[in-house]
C-alpha positions as CSV (number, residue, x, y, z in Angstrom):
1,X,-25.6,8.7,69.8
2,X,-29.3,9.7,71.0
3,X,-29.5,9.6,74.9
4,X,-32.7,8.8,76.8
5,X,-33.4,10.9,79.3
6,X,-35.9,9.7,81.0
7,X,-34.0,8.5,84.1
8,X,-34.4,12.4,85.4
9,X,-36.2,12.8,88.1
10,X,-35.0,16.2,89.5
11,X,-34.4,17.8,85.9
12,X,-37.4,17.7,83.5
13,X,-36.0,17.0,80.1
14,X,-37.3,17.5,76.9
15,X,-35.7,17.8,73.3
16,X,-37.9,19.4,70.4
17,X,-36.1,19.1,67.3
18,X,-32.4,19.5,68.1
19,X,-33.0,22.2,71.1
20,X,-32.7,20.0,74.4
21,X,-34.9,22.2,77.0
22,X,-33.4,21.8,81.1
23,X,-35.5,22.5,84.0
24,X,-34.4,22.3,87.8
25,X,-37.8,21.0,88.8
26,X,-37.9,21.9,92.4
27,X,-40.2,24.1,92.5
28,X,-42.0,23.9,96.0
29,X,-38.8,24.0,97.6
30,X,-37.3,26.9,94.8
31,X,-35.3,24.3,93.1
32,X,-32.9,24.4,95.9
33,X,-30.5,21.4,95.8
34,X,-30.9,18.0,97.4
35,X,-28.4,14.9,96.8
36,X,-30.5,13.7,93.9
37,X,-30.5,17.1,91.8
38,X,-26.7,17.4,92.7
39,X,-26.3,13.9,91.0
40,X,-28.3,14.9,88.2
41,X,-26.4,18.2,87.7
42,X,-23.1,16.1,87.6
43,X,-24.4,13.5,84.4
44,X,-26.9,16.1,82.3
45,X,-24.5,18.0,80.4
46,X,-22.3,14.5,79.9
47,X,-25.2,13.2,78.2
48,X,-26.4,16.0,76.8
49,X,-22.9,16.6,75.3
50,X,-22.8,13.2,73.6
51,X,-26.4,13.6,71.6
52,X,-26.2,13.7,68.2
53,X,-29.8,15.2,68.2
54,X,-28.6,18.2,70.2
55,X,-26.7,21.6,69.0
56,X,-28.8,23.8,71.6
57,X,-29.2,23.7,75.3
58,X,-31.2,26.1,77.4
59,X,-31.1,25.6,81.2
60,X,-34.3,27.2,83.0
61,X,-35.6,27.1,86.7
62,X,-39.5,25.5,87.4
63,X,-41.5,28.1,89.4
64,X,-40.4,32.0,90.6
65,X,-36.6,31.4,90.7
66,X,-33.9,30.0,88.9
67,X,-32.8,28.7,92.1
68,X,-32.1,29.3,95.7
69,X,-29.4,27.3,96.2
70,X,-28.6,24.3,98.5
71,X,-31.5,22.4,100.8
72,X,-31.1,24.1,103.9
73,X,-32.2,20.3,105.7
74,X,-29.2,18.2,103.5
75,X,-27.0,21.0,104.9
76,X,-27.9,20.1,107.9
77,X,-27.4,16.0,106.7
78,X,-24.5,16.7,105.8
79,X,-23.8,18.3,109.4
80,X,-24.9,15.3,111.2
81,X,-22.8,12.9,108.6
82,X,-19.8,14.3,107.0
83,X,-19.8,11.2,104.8
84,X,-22.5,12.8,102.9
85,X,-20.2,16.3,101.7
86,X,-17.4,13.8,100.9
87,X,-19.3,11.3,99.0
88,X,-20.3,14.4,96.9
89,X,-17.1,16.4,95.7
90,X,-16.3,14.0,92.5
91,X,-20.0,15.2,91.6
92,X,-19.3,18.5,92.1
93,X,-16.3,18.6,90.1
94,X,-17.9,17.1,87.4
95,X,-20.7,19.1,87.0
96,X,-18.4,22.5,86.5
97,X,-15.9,21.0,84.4
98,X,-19.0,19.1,82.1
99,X,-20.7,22.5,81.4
100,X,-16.9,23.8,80.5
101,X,-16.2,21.0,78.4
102,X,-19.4,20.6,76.6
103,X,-19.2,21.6,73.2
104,X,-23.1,23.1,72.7
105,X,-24.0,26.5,74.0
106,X,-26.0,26.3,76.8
107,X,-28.2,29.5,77.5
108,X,-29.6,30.3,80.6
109,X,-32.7,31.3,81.1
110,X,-32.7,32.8,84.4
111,X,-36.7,32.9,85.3
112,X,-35.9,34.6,88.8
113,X,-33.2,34.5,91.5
114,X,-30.3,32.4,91.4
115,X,-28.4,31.9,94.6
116,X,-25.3,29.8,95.8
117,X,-24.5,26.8,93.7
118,X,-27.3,28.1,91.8
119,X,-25.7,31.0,90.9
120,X,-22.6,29.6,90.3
121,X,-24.5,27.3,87.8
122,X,-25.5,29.7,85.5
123,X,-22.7,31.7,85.2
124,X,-21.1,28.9,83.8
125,X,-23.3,28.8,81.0
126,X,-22.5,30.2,77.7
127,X,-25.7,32.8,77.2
128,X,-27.3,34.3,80.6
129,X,-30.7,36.1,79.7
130,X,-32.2,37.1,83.2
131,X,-35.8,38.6,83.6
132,X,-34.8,42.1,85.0
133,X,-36.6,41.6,88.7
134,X,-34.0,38.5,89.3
135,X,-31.0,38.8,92.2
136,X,-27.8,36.8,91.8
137,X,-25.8,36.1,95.1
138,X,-23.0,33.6,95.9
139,X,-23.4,34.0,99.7
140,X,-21.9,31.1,100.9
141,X,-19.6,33.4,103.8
142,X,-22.9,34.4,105.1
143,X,-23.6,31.0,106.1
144,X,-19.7,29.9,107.6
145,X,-19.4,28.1,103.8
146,X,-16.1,28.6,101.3
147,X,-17.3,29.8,98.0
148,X,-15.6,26.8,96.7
149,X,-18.4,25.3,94.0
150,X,-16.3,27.4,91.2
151,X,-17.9,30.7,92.2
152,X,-14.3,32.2,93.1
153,X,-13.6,30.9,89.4
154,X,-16.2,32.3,87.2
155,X,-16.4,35.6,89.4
156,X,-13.1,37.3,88.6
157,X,-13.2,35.5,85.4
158,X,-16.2,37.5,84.3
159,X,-15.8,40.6,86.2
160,X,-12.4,40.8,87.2
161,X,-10.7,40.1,91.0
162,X,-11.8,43.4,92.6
163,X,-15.6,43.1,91.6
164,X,-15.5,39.7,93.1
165,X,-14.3,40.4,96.1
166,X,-16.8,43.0,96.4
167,X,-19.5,40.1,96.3
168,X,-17.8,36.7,97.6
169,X,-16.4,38.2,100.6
170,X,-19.8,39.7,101.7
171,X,-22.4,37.5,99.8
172,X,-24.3,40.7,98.8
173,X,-26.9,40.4,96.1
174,X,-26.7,42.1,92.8
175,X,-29.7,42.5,90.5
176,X,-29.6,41.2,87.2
177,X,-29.8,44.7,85.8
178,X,-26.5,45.4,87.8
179,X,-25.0,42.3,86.7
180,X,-25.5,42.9,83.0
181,X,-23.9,46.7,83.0
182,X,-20.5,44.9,84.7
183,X,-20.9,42.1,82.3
184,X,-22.0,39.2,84.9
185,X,-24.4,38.3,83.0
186,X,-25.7,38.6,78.9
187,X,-28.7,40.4,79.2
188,X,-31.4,41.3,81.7
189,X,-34.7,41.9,80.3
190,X,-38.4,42.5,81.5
191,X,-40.2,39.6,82.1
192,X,-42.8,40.0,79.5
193,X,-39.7,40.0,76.4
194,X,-37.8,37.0,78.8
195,X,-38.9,34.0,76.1
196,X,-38.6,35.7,73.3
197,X,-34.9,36.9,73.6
198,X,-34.0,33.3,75.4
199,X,-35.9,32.4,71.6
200,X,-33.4,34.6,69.9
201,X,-30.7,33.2,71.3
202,X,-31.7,29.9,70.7
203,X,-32.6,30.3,67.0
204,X,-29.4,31.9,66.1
205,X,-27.7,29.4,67.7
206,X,-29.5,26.6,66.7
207,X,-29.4,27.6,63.0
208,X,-25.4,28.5,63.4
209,X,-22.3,26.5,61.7
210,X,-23.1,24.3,64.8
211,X,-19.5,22.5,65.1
212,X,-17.2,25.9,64.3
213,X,-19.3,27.4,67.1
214,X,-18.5,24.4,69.4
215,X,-14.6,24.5,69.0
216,X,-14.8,28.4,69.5
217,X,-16.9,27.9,72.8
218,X,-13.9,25.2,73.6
219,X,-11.7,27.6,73.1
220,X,-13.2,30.2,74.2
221,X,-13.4,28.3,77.8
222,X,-9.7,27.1,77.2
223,X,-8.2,30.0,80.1
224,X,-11.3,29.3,82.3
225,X,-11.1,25.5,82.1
226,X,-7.6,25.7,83.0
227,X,-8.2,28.3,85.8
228,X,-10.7,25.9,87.4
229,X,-8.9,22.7,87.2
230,X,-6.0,24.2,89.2
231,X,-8.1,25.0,91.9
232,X,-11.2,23.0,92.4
233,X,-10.1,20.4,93.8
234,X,-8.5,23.3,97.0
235,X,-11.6,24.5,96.7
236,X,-14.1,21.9,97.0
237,X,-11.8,21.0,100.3
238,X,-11.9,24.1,101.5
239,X,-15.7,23.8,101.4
240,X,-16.0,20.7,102.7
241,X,-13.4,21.8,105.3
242,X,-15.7,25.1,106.1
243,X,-19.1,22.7,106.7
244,X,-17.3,21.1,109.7
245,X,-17.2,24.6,111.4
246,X,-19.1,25.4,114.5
247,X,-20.3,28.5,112.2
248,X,-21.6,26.5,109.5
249,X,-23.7,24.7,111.8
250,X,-25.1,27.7,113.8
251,X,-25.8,29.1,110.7
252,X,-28.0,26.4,109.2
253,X,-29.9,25.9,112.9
254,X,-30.5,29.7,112.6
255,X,-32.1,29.8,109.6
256,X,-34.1,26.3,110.0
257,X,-35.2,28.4,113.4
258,X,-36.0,31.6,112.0
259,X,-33.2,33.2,113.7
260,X,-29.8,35.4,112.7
261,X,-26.5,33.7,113.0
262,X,-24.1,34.0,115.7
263,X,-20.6,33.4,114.2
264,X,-18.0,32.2,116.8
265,X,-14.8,32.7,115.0
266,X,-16.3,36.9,114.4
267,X,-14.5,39.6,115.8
268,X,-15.8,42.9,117.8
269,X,-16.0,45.8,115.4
């Protein structure tokens, strides 16, 4: 089956030969996510997985970063109408468990920071080749969110419960350097050697026993998969439960405003 992708608005899409190139294509705004890339996000890797023309995937950001995460004015849509977060989960849960369950390595090829859901994103990806100025940060408890878009998931999975803590409870950053030597990510690399080790990557893979290296990645993902489908679905409720929060919302004000949160639920310390 050979998809047509041209119905992408918020991912620019292009296949050369049987490599199918992603771009979050945000890149006045940092690729941050609106409604329309979320939807996007949920149906790429679908389609993408069902392309006969495709072994390959490499997932990139358009501009500086990777991405910075979610719109700071749908936040605040989804403030005003809580329709709009609930309309979203099935989306979200599809997105995670399509990059799981698609059986083509997808290597990431993370052009500069990568924050919150965008974060998340790409360490779900197979391959994670960072330029070595990048920052990685899931900070959703900075702003009153759960960490509940399978970034208390793919944390511990990668480097194990007490590492995790260490960043989802505080929503500290962590360069890409860091994050390779505790085996977050694959590689971090200076930005001048960034396209040709993401080419590497791609050529080995690309030129591979394409369907032996599919079942191992399936299998490979088997413990992670499973993880993730026994809580995502408490998760993504948590998170939609945390948006309602008087925190949530003084967060987002804050930052549309230029100004630090006040959280009402905080202690004295």
């Amino acid at each position: 089956m050979t998809v047509d992708y041209s119905r992408y608005r918020m991912l620019h899409v292009e296949r050369t030969r049987n490599v199918l190139r992603i771009t979050l294509n945000r890149p006045d705004e940092l690729n941050a996510w609106n409604q329309s890339l979320h939807q996007e996000l949920s149906t790429i890797f679908v389609d993408a997985g069902m392309d006969a023309e495709v072994d390959v995937m490499v997932l990139t950001g358009a501009g500086r970063v990777f991405s910075a995460g979610g719109d700071w004015n749908w936040m605040l849509q989804q403030i005003a109408d809580p329709r709009i977060m609930g309309a979203i989960l099935p989306d979200s849960k599809r997105m995670m468990l399509s990059v799981l369950d698609c059986g083509k390595p997808i290597i990431c090829r993370l052009n500069g920071d990568a924050i919150g859901a965008g974060c998340t994103l790409a360490l779900f990806c197979d391959y994670v080749i960072a330029v070595d100025t990048a920052r990685l940060a899931d900070p959703h408890v900075k702003v009153g969110l759960v960490t509940g878009d399978g970034g208390a998931v793919i944390w511990p999975h990668l480097v194990g419960y007490a590492r995790a803590r260490r960043y989802l409870l505080t929503g500290d950053y962590i360069s890409a350097k860091e994050a390779e030597s505790i085996g977050l990510i694959t590689q971090a690399v200076p930005a001048g050697e960034l396209d040709a080790t993401v080419d590497m990557w791609v050529k080995r893979m690309a030129n591979s026993a394409t369907q032996a290296v599919g079942w191992s990645k399936s299998l490979l993902n088997s413990g992670l998969r499973q993880a993730l489908a026994a809580s995502i679905d408490a998760s993504l409720a948590y998170e939609a439960l945390s948006s309602a929060t008087q925190d949530h919302r003084s967060a987002v004000e804050a930052f549309l405003n230029g100004r630090k949160p006040m959280f009402i639920s905080s202690g004295r310390a």
